[in-house]
Every structure is written in structure tokens, then in C-alpha cells.
N, C-alpha and C positions, 0 to 999 in steps of 0.2 A: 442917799442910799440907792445902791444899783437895784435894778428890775432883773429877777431872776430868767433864764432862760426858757424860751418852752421846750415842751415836753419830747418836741420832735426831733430837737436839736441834740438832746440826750441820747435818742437811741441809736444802734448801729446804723452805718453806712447802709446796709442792706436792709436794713427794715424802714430807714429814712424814703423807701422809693428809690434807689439806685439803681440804675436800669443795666442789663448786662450788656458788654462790646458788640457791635456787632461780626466780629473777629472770634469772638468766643462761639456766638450764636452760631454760627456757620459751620466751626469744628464740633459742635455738641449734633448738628443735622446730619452732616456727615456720618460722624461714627455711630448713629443709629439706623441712618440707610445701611452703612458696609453692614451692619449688626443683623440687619432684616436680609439683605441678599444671600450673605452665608448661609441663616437659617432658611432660606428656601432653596439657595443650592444644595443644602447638605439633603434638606426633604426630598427634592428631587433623586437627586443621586441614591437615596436608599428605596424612592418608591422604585426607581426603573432600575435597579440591582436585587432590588427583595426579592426569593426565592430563584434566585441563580447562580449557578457554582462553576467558577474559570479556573483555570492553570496556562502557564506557563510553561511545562513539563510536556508538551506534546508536540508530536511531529507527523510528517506523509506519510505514511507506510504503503509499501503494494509489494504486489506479487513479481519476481524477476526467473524468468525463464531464463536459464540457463542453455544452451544450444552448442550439443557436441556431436562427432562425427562418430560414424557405427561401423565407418573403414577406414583403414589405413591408407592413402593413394594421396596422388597431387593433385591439388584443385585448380581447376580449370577456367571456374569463373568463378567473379563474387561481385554479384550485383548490387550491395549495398552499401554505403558511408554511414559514420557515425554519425548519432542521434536522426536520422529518417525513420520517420512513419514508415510502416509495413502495414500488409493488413494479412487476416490470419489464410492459408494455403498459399502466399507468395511466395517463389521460390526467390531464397537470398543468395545460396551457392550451392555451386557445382563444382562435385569430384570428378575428375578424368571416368568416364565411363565404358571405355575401350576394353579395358581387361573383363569388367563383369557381363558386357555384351558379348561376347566371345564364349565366357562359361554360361552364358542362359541357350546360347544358337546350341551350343554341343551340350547341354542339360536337356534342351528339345529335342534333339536329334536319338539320345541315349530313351527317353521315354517315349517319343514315338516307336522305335524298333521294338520295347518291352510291351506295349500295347497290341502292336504286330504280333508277337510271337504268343502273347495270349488269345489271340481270335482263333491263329492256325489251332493253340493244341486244344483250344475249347471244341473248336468243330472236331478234332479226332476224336472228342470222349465214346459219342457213341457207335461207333467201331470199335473200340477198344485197341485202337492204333497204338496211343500212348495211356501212360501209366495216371493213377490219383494224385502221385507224387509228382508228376512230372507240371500235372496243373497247378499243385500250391505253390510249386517252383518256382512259374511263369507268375503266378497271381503276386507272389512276394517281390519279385524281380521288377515287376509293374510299380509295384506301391513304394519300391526305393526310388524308381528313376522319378515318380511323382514328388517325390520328396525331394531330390537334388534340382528337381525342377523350380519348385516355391519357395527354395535358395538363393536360387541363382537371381530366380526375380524379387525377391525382397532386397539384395545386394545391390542389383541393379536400380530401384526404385532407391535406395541409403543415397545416392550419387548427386539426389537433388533434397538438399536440406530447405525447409519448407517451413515459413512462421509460424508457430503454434497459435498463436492469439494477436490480433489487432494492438500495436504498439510500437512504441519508438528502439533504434536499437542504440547499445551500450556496450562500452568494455569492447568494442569491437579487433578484435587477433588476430586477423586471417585476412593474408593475400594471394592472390592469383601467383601458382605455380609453386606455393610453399608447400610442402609435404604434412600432411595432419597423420594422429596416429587417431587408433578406435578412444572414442572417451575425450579426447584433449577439446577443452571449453574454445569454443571458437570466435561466440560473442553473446551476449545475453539480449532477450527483449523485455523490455519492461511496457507490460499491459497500462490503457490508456487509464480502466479502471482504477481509481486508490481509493484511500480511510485515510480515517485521524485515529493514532493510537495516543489517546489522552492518559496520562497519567494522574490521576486527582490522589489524592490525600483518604486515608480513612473513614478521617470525621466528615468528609464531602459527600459522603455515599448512605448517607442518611434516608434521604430520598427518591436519591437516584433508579432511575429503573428503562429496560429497555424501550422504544418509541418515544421517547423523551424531545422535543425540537431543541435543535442547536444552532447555534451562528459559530461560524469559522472565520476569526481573523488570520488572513496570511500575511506571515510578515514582510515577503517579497513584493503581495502586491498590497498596499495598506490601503484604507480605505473604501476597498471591494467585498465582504462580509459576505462568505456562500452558506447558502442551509444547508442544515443536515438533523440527521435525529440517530439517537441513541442506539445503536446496534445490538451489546453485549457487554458483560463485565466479566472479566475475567475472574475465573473460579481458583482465587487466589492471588498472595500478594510480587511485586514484582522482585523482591529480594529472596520470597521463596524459591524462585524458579531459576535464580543465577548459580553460576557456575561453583561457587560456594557460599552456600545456605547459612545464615548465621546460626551457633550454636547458643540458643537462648539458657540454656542449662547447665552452662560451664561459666566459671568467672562470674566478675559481678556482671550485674543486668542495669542498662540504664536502656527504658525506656523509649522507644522514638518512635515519631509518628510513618505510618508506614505507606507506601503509596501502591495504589492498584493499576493495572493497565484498563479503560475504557475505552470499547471498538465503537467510532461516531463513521457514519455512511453519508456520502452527499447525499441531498436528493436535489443537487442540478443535473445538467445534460450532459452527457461525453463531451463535448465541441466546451463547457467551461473549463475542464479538467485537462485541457491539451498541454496547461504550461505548466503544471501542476506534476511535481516527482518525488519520488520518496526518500526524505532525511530532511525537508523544508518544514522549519520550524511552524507552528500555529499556534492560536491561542484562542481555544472552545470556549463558551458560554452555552451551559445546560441550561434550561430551563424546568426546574424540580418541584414548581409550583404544584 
């Protein structure tokens, strides 16, 4: 009669004491370390993003001085190339100044004589030499040659076109000896100062509010993140202000989310913002905490 087996030899492999591979062990440590790094990359990732609001919709914006001529004449010199620094009373060109020197000498010449002629018949009033009328004559005669006078030298002074503001120039049009007429754009400056005009999304502006601290990623230069703080919010959406407004009242309506322009201000120094021009993409981080 055979001897029955024991008890041990009956139960599963894994309950007999089976020890697991150590092949197995290895991938089961693993996929709990990745398991644990994720969950504290993602922690991370939502503590140092919690209460901050980015786009992608944003770009340089500044101010571009336009710079056209107030006479007609040929220009004589032009001291500037494109994209050079200027700084603001630089003179960048000059119109032929010959013709308007000519009309200031004889604009001078015409109101010194009327000045003249008003002393003589002033002194004759009290003799009664000459008439009352004869003095308004002289006094009006005086007050036009004054006038063709501060003509002549504002025409004169047009001759040397003058930077308006501290900036690099653009669009530059004009060469030496080419004929401009009054008005024709000769070349533009664009001020050193710029913004970020951030476009965020509606539901983004929840918290948003002026003074707010910002980081500006530029994409040209990555890696360099300049501050800046919240300016303003435009008093309206940016589809309302386009050249045709949707008519939300006609047709069917669907919906969309709408975006606002947000004016963000560095706060670095002129000397960071030298490479810095307006239409270069960015990408803000508000901080709405």
C-alpha cells in the first residue's frame, strides 16, 4: 500500500514557496520607480505652473515713427543706413537748403524795412504829420512781414529732418540727390522701447489683473526669459475691434472662445531690449496667483 503524499506537495506551485525570477523582480522595481518619477514629475510640473497663465498668441509690438518731409526739394545729404541706432535731435537728412536761405535773407530784409517804416510814422504821431490810419497801416504791414518771416525760418529749419525718439532706422527710401515731395515717407524709426501684446483666451482672465509679474520667453533668443509685469487689458475682445465684427445675431451662433489683447511692459533696461523688434514672436507666463 503506497504512502499518501504530503500536504505540501498538493498545493500550488506558489504557495509550495516558489520564489519569483529574478528577471521578474527587476521589471516589477522598475515599473514602480517609472510609476513614482511620473507621479512626482507631474507634482512638480503642476506645483511650478499652478496659478499661471501662458499663450502662444503673442508677439513685440512698438511704436514706429514714420518720418516724412514738409518740402518738396532735393536732398542733399543722408546720413543714415538701414537698421542704425539714432538717438532722438540726430539730424539723419538734409534737403538742399539754398532756395529757403534765399527766402529767409529777403523775408528779413522785407520786415526789417516794415519795422523801419513803423518807428518813422510812430515818431510823426505827435505832430500830427501823419494820419491814425497811416499807423495801423504800418503796424499791419509790420505784423505780415513778421509773419513771412517765421515761414521762411520754419521752412528753413524742415531742411534738416531730425530723429524724433532714440531708435534704430527701417523701411529706409531716401538717397542723396533724389527729389522728395511734402508728405512722402522717407524712412521710419522704430523706438528702442517695446511690449508684449499677449493675446490670452477669456477663460484666462479670470484672475488676471494689472501689476501682475511676468516671464517673457523669446523665441529668437530661447533660453534668456526677460521680466515684465502686466500693463493693461484691453477694454474689449480682439475680433470686436477687427475690420469686420462678427454679427453674433444673424445665422446660427456657434460659440467660440474669444481672445483679449494683454499689454505686458519689460521691466529690464533699454541695453536688454536692443535686439528685441516688433512682429517677434513670445511666449508670457502670468503669474495670477
Amino acid at each position: 500500500m503506497s504512502t499518501p503524499p504530503p500536504a505540501a506537495a498538493l498545493r500550488p506551485a506558489t504557495e509550495a514557496g516558489a520564489t519569483v525570477s529574478p528577471w521578474r523582480r527587476r521589471k516589477i522595481i522598475l515599473a514602480v520607480a517609472a510609476f513614482i518619477l511620473l507621479a512626482a514629475g507631474a507634482g512638480v510640473y503642476y506645483i511650478l505652473n499652478r496659478g499661471w497663465e501662458s499663450t502662444d498668441d503673442a508677439f513685440i509690438e512698438g511704436h514706429i515713427v514714420e518720418m516724412s518731409s514738409k518740402l518738396s526739394n532735393t536732398v542733399a545729404e543722408v546720413a543714415i543706413d538701414d537698421n542704425q541706432l539714432v538717438k532722438k535731435g540726430q539730424i539723419l537728412v538734409r534737403i538742399d537748403p539754398r532756395d529757403y536761405q534765399v527766402a529767409l535773407n529777403e523775408a528779413q530784409a522785407n520786415f526789417d524795412k516794415a519795422q523801419s517804416d513803423l518807428k518813422r510814422i510812430t515818431s510823426l504821431i505827435p505832430s500830427n504829420a501823419v494820419s491814425r490810419q497811416d499807423l495801423d497801416a504800418a503796424r499791419a504791414a509790420r505784423d505780415v512781414a513778421q509773419s513771412r518771416l517765421d515761414r521762411a525760418k520754419l521752412d528753413l529749419g524742415y531742411t534738416e529732418i531730425r530723429a524724433e525718439a532714440d531708435g534704430r532706422i527701417t523701411r529706409k527710401n531716401v538717397e542723396p540727390g533724389s527729389y522728395v515731395e511734402v508728405g512722402q515717407v522717407l524712412f521710419a524709426v522704430v523706438p528702442v522701447r517695446v511690449w508684449v501684446l499677449a493675446n490670452f483666451k477669456e477663460t484666462q482672465l479670470t484672475h488676471m489683473h494689472a501689476g501682475q509679474f511676468a516671464l517673457l520667453y523669446i523665441d529668437a533668443y530661447p533660453g534668456r526669459p526677460l521680466r515684465g509685469h502686466v500693463d493693461s487689458l484691453q477694454d474689449g475682445t480682439g475680433a470686436r475691434f477687427s475690420l469686420l465684427p462678427p454679427e453674433n445675431a444673424t445665422g446660427n451662433y456657434v460659440k467660440v472662445v474669444q481672445r483679449v489683447p494683454v499689454k505686458i511692459v519689460f521691466d529690464e533696461p533699454d541695453t536688454a531690449l536692443a535686439e528685441l523688434a516688433p512682429g517677434i514672436s513670445v511666449q508670457p507666463k502670468v503669474n495670477v496667483r
